[in-house]
Structures are given as C-alpha cells and as structure tokens.
C-alpha positions in Angstrom: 0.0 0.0 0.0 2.8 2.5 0.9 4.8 1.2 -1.9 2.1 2.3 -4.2 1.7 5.6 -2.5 5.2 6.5 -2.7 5.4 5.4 -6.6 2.4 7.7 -7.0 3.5 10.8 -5.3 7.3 10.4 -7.2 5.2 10.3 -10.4 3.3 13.2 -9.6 6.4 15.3 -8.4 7.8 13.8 -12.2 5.3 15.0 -13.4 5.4 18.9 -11.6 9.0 19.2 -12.0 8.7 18.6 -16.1 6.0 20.9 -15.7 8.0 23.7 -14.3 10.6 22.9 -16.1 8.6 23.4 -19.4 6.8 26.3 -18.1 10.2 28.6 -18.5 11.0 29.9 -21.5 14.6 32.0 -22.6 14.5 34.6 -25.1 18.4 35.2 -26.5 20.3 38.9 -26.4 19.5 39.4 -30.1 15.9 39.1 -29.6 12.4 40.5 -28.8 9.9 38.2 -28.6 5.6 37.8 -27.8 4.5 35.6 -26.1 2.4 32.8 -27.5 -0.6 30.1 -26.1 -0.4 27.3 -27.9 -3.7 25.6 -27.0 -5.6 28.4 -28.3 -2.5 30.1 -31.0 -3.7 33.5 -29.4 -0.3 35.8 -29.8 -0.1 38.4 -27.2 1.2 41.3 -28.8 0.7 44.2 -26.3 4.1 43.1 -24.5 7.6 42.6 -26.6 9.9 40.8 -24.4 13.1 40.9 -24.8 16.8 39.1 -23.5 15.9 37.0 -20.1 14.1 34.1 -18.7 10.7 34.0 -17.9 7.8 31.5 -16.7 4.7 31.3 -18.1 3.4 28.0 -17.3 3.3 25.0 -19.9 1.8 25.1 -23.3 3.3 28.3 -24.4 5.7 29.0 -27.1 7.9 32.3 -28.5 7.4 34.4 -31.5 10.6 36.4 -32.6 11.7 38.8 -34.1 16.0 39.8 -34.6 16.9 42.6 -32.4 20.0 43.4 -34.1 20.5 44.8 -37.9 19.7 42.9 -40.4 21.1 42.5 -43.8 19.7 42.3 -47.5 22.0 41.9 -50.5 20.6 42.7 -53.6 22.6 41.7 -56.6 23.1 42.4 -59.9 19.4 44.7 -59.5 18.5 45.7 -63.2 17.3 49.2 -63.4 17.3 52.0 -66.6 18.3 55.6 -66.4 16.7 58.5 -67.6 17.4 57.7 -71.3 16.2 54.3 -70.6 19.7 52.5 -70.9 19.9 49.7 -68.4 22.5 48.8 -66.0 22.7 46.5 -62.6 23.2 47.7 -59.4 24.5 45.6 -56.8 23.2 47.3 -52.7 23.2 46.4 -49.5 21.1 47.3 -46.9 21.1 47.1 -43.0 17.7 47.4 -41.6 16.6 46.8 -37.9 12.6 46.3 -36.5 11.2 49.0 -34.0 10.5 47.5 -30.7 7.6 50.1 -30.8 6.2 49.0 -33.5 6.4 45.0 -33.6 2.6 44.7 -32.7 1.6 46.6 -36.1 4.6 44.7 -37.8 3.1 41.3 -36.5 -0.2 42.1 -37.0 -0.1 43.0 -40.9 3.0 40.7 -42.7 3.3 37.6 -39.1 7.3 36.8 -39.2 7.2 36.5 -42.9 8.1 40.4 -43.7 11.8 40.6 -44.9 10.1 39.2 -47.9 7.9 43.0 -48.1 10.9 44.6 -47.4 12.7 43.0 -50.1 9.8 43.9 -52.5 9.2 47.5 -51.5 13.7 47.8 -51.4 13.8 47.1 -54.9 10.8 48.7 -56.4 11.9 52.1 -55.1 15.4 51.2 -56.4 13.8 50.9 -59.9 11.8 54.3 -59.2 15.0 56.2 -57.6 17.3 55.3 -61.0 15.4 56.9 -64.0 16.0 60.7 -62.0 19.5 59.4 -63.0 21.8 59.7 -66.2 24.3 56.2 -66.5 27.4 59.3 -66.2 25.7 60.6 -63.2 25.8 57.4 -61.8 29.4 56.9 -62.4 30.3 60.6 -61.4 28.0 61.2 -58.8 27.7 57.8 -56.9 27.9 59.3 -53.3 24.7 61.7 -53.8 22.9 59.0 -55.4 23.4 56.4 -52.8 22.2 59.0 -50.4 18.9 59.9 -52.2 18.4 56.2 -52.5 19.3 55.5 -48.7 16.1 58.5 -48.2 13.7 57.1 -50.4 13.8 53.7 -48.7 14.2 54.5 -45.7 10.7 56.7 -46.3 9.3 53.7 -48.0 10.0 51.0 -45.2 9.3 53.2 -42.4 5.1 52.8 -44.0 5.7 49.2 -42.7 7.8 49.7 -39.9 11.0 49.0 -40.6 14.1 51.3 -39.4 16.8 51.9 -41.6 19.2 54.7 -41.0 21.0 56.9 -43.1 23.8 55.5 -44.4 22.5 52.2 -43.8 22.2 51.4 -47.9 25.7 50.6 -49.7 25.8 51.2 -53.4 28.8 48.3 -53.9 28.6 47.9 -57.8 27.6 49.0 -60.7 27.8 47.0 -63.8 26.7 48.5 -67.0 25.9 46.7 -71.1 28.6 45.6 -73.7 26.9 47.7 -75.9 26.9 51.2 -73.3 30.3 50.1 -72.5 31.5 50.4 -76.2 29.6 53.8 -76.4 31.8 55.4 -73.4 35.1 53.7 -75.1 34.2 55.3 -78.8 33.3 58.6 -76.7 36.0 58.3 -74.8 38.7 57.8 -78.1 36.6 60.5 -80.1 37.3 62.7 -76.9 41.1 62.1 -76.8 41.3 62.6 -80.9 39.5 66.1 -80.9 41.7 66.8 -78.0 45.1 65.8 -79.8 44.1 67.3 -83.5 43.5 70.2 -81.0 46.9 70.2 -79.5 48.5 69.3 -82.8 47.0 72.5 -84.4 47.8 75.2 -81.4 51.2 73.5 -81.3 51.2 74.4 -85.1 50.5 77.9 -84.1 53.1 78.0 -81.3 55.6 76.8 -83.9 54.4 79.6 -86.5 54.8 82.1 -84.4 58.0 81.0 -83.1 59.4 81.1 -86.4 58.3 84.5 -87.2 59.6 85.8 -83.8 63.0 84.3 -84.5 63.0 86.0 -88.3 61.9 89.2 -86.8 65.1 89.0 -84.2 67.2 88.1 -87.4 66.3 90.9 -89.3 66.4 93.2 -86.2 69.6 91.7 -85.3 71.5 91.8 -88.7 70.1 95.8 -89.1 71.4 96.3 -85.8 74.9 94.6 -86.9 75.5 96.5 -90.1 74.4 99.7 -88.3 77.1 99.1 -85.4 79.8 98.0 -88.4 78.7 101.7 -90.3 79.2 103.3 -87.0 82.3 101.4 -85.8 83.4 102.2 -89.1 82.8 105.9 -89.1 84.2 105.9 -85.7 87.2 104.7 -87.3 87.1 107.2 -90.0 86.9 110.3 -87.7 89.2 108.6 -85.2 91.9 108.2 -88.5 91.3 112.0 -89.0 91.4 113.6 -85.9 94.9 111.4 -85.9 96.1 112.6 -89.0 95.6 116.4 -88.3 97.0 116.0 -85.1 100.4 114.4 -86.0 100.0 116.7 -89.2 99.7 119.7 -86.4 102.6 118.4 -84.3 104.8 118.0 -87.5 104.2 121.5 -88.5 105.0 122.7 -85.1 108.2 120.2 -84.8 109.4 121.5 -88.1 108.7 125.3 -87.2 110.7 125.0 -84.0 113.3 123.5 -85.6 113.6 126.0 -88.6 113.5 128.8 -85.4 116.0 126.6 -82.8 118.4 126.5 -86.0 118.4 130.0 -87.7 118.5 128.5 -91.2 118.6 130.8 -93.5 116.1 131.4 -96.5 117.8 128.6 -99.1 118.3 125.8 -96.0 115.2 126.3 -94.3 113.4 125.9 -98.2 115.7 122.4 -98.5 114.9 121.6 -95.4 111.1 121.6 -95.8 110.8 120.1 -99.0 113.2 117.0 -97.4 110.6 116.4 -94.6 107.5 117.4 -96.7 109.2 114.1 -99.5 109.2 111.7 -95.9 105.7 112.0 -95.1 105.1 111.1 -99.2 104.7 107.3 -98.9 105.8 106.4 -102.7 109.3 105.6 -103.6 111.2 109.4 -104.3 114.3 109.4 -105.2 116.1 113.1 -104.7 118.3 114.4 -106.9 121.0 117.6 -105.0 122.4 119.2 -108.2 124.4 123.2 -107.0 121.6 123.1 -104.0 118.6 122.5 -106.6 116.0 119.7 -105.8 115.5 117.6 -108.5 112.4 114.5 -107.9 112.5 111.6 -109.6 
C-alpha cells in the first residue's frame, strides 16, 4: 500500500518538475519576442519581451523577431536611367525592426516580412534610378546612394521598418557591352579632338616661333650693319682727328726746328721740302744738283 503511494506521489512530483521545467521559456540577447498560447495560438502582442528568462506556465511558445541589424543583398538589380539604358546595381542594406512598432509589424506581414521589405527595397530602387543619367551614376555615386538610402528609408518606415541613413551601400555598378563600347568610342573621339587640338595650337606655337626668331634676325643683322657703319665711321673720324694731329705736331716740330736753327732762306726751303718728301709714302728718289732739288 505504501509502496504504491510512494510510486504515486514520485510520479506526480515527475510529473510537476517537467511541468515547471517546461513552463520557463529563454529569449536570447539578439531578440524581442511575444508571447504565444499554444492551446488556443492566441499571440499576445501588447508586451515585446526581450533578452531574459521568464515563466509562463506550460503550453506556451515564442514568436521572434531579430533585435540586431539585419542584412539584404541585392545583386546584380537591373534598373534603366533617364534615357532608358539599363544597367545592374549591386546594394546592400542594414535594416533593424522597432520595438515600438512590432505589434503593427506582426499584425499586418506575421514573421514573414523581410520578404515585403525585399519587394518594396527594390521597387523604389527601380523608381529612384530613371532621375538618374548612367554618367551621373558613375560621377556622382555618393549623392545618389544618399537619395536612395532617403527614399527607402521613407518607403520602409510605412511598414515599420528602421533603416538609417547610411544604412544602404551602393557596392557595384555594372553597365551593357553595348553602353560600354559607347563610353570607349566617346571616350577615343574625346582624346582625338583633344590631340588634333593640340597638334594645331602646337602648329600655331611653332608659326609664331618662327616669325619671332626671323623678326630678331632681321632686327639683329640691321642692328649689326648699323654698329659695323658706325664702328666704321668711328674709325674714319678717329683716322682724321689722328692725322691732323700728328700733321699739327709735324708743322710745329718743323717750325721750332727751322727757329732753334736760324736756317737761312735757301736751308730752311731744303729743309722743308726734305721732310714734306718723308711723309710722301711712294718711292722718291732726290736728286741735289748746286743746291737744286731735282724729284725723280
């Protein structure tokens, strides 16, 4: 009788103890949670729970939701530009749910709603690009990342979803074969306009170089002969002005002479026509015939 008392009251103490032990439930540090009756599936949304244990008695359950961000990669996102010419875009975003706003979350999409925010990401990808030119998107890539990061963060906040700015990465952009070859023939028509330009203000730079260096020529050859007609007519003057004075210091040599010596009238005559014959540069030969100068 006791035996069967005793096995009894074990089995109900079994029985409590699995009880309790099932009636506490752990919800991890990356998580908010509601808490869920199983026997009747009624959600209780008007708490969010979040990292810690709790009991709750048996025959309840967890519905979670990541606490943390969250990341979508979209890739190789086909979109068109303002002229219509497609190109991918490969983006990133890191979104994050509002603990505020997980009953309104729950309540319209359940668990299932990264597949609406994948949706609602890329349409308003596809509406951002056509504001957009393909060279804008290669020039300006940092203010159009930032107009797409506003526009879906404004589009996902309608469902309740948090992403920040700078929350939305443009990684990649990868446009057609056929743009490609557009930019390259742009790009080599570009560089030939530029060097046929260069070529012909090189031309120029050469024309004008030429002229400049005829013009100092000319300059410099008139200025040459004029220096040679002056140098020369220095010469000239400087040849005169020599010849009168030595002509003028002769004359006054001879005079002195003529007055140191007291020649008389026939000696002093002799005497001049002897050194008038030494300044004559040709070959004279004199003749003295009974004091008469004969020139031969």
């Amino acid at each position: 009788m006791y035996v069967c008392i005793s096995i009894t009251v074990s089995i109900v103490v079994i029985i409590l103890i699995g009880i309790l032990c099932g009636s506490f439930y752990y919800i991890e540090y990356d998580e908010y949670a509601f808490k869920k009756y199983t026997l009747s599936n009624k959600v209780y949304t008007n708490t969010v729970y979040e990292n810690g244990r709790y009991l709750w008695g048996p025959s309840h359950n967890l519905i979670t939701f990541p606490r943390n961000y969250q990341r979508i990669d979209f890739e190789g996102l086909s979109v068109a530009d303002k002229n219509q010419k497609n190109l991918e875009l490969d983006i990133s975003i890191y979104y994050r749910v509002k603990k505020s706003e997980l009953k309104n979350l729950y309540n319209k999409f359940g668990t299932n709603f990264e597949s609406t925010i994948i949706s609602k990401t890329q349409s308003i990808i596809k509406n951002t690009a056509p504001m957009y030119l393909i060279e804008e998107f290669l020039e300006d890539r940092e203010i159009i990342t930032e107009v797409i990061n506003k526009n879906v963060t404004e589009g996902l906040e309608t469902i309740w979803i948090d992403l920040e700015d700078y929350k939305l990465q443009l990684k990649k952009i990868t446009l057609q074969e056929t743009t490609i070859n557009k930019f390259l023939d742009i790009a080599v028509t570009t560089q030939q306009n530029e060097q046929a330009e260069f070529s012909k203000e090189a031309e120029e730079i050469r024309a004008e170089t030429e002229r400049q260096v005829q013009e100092i020529n000319t300059n410099t050859t008139i200025i040459t002969n004029e220096a040679l007609a002056e140098a020369d007519r220095i010469v000239t003057v400087a040849k005169s002005q020599a010849d009168l004075i030595v002509s003028t210091a002769r004359g006054e040599g001879i005079s002195k002479i003529i007055a140191n010596f007291s020649l008389d009238a026939v000696h002093r005559n002799k005497f001049i026509k002897y050194m008038s014959l030494i300044d004559n540069d040709n070959e004279i030969k004199l003749i003295d015939t009974d004091n008469s100068l004969i020139i031969n």
